[in-house]
C-alpha positions as CSV (number, residue, x, y, z in Angstrom):
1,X,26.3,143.3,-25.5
2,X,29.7,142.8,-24.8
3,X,32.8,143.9,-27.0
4,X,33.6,140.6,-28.2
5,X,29.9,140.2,-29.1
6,X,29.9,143.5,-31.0
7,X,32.9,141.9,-32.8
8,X,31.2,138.9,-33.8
9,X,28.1,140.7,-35.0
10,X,30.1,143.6,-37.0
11,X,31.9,140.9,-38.7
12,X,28.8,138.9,-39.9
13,X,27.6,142.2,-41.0
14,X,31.0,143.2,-42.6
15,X,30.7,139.8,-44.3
16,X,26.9,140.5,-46.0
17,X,27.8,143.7,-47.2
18,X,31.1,141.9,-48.8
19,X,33.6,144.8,-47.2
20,X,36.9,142.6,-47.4
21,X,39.0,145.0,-45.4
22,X,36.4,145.2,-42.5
23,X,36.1,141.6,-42.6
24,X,39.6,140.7,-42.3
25,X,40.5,142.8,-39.5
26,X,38.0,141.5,-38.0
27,X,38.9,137.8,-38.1
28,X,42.5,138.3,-37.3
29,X,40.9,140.6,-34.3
30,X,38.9,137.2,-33.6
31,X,41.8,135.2,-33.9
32,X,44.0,137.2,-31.6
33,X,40.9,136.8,-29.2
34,X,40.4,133.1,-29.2
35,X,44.6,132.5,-28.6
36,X,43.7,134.5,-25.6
37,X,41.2,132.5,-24.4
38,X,43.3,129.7,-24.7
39,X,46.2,131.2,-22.7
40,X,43.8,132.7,-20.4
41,X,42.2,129.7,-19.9
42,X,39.0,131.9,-19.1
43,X,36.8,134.5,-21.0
44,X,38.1,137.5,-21.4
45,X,36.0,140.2,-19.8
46,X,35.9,143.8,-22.1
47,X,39.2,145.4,-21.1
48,X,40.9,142.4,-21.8
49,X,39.4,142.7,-25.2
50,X,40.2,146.3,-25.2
51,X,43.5,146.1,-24.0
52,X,44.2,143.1,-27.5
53,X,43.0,146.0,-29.4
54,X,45.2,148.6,-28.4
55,X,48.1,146.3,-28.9
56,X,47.1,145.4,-32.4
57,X,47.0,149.2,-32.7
58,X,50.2,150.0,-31.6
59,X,51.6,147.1,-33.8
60,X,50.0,148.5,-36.9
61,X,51.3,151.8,-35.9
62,X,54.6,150.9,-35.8
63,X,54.3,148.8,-38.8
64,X,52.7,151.5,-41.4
65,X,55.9,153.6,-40.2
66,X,58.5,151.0,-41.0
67,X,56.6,150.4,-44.7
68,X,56.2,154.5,-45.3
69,X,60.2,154.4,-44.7
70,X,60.8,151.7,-46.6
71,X,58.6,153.1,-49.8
72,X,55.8,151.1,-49.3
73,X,53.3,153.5,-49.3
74,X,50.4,151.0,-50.1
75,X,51.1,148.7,-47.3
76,X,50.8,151.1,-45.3
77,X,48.0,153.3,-46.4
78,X,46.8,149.2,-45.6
79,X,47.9,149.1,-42.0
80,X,46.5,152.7,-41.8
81,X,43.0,151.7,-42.5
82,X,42.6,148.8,-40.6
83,X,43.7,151.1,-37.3
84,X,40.2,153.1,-38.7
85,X,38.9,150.0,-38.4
86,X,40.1,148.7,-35.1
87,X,40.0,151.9,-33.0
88,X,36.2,152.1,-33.2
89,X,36.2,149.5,-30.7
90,X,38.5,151.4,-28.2
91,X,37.3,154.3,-25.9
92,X,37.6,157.9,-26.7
93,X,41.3,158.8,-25.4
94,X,42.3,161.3,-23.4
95,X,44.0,164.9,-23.7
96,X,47.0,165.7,-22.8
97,X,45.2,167.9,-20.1
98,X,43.4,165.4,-19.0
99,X,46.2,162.9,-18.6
100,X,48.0,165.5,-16.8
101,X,45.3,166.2,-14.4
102,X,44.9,161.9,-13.8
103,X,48.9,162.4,-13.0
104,X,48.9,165.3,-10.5
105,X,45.5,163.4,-8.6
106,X,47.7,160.1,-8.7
107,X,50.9,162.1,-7.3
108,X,49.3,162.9,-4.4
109,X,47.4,160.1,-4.0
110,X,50.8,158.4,-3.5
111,X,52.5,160.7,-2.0
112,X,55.1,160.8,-4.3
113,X,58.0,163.3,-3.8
114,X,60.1,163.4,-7.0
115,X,61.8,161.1,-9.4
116,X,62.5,158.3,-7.4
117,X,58.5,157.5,-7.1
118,X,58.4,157.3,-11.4
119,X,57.5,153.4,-10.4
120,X,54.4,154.0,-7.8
121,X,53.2,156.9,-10.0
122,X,53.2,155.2,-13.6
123,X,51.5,152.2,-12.1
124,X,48.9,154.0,-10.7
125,X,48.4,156.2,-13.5
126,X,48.7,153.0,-15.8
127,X,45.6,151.1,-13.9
128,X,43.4,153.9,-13.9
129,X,44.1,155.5,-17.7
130,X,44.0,152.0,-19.1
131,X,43.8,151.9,-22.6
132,X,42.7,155.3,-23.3
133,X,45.9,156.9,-23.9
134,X,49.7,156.0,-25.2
135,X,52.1,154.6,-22.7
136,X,54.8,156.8,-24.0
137,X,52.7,160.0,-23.8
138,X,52.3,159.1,-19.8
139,X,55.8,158.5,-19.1
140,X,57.0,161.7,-21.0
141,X,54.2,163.7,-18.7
142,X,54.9,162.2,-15.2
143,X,58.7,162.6,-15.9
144,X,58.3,166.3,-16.6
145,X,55.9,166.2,-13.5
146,X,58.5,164.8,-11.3
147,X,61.2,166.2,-12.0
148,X,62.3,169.2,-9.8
């Protein structure tokens, strides 16, 4: 079963048991997957799907931290709970260890020499981490890594 089909079958689900929440995460999650398709012009295989996800995520994030400043506590206990929701789809992330050890390997694999090769070695790490950890959390770790 793919992830989209897991979607689709969680959401009928969601929909039998009534759970509003679930079920409206769920169809914006659709949503966001079909205007894929349509600028993909193709399926979208699972890390496509996954990598929708994570952005929704991140959004989310970002949003429930802009309403907590701004004394909206319910919108985004809101946001907060559809991220429950949406991050059962997504793959277990990664330590900080574990990133760091995926850094060193891809610093040698590319035979990078210090902070000039930032570039080569976040793209490499990028590709092979995927969606399993933070973007920001990588670029803090192969700057300290790089740096003399």
């Amino acid at each position: 079963m793919t992830l989209a089909e897991r979607i689709d079958a969680d959401l009928l689900t969601a929909m039998k048991a009534r759970e509003a929440l679930v079920v409206e995460v769920l169809r914006f999650l659709k949503s966001s997957l079909q205007n894929a398709r349509i600028a993909a012009r193709a399926g979208l295989n699972d890390a496509d799907v996954e990598k929708l996800i994570a952005s929704d995520v991140k959004r989310r994030t970002e949003a429930a931290a802009q309403f907590r400043t701004g004394g909206r506590q319910d919108l985004a206990d809101a946001d907060e709970a559809a991220i429950a929701i949406l991050q059962a789809y997504l793959p277990k992330g990664l330590s900080e260890a574990e990133i760091s050890a995926i850094i060193t390997a891809q610093v040698s694999a590319v035979g990078a020499t210090g902070p000039g090769d930032f570039g080569k070695v976040m793209g490499s790490v990028m590709a092979k981490v995927g969606t399993r950890a933070d973007g920001k959390i990588i670029q803090a770790l192969v700057k300290k890594i790089l740096s003399p």
